[in-house]
C-alpha positions in Angstrom: 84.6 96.1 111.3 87.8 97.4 112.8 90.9 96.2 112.0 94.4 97.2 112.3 96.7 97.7 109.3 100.3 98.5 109.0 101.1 100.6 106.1 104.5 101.9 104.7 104.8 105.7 105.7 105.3 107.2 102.5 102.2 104.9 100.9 99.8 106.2 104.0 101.0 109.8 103.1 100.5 109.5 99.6 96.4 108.0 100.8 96.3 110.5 103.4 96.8 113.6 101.3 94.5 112.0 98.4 91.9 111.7 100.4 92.0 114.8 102.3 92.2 116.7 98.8 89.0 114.2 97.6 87.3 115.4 101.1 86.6 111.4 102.3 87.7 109.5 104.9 90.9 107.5 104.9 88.4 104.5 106.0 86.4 105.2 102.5 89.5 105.6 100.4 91.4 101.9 101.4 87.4 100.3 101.3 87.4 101.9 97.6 90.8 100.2 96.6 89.7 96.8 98.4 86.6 96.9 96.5 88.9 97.5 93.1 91.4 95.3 94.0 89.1 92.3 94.6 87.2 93.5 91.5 90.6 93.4 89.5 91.6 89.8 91.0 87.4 88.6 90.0 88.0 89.6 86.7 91.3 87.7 86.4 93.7 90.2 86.4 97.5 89.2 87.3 97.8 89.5 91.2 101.0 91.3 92.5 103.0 90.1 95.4 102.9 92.7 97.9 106.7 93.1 97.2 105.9 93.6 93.8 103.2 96.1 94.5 105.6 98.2 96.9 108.2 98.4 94.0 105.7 99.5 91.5 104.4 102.1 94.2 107.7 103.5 94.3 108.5 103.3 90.7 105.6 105.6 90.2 104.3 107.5 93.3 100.6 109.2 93.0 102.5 112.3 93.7 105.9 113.9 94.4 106.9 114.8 98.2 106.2 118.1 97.8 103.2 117.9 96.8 102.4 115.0 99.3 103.9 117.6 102.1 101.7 120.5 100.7 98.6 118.3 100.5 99.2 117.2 104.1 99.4 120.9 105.3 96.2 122.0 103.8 94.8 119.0 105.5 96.0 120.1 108.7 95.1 123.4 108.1 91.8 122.4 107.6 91.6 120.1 110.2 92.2 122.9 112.6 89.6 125.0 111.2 87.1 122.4 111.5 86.8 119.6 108.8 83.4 119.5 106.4 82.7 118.0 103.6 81.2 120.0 100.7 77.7 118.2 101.5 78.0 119.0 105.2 78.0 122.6 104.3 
């Protein structure tokens, strides 16, 4: 299904690079952390606000912004050379 998310900028970075370093799709990254998230809130685990959530995001980024901006080049880079994942090849 297609949907249509709006995402703070420096949160999709963060996913963006992430993913592009893990070599999967941004669609298979946010499915993976729906799938935990809906685990987490099955297993009764305290649900955040998402106010709450985007403090604790930028409390404690996955990474710093220079390693989001090198991350995000060597995406591009490979982008350009033509994307394939390691089971494509």
């Amino acid at each position: 299904m297609k949907t249509t998310l709006d995402i703070p900028n420096d949160l999709y970075r963060q996913a963006k690079a992430a993913a592009a370093l893990e070599g999967i799709r941004m669609k298979d990254l946010i499915g993976e952390g729906l799938r935990l998230a809906l685990e987490a809130r099955g297993r009764g685990a305290k649900s955040l606000s998402p106010l709450e959530v985007l403090r604790e995001v930028r409390k404690k980024p996955l990474h710093r912004s220079d390693e989001v901006e090198a991350m995000m080049d060597l995406s591009e880079h490979r982008r350009r050379e033509g994307w394939r994942r390691e089971e494509d090849s």
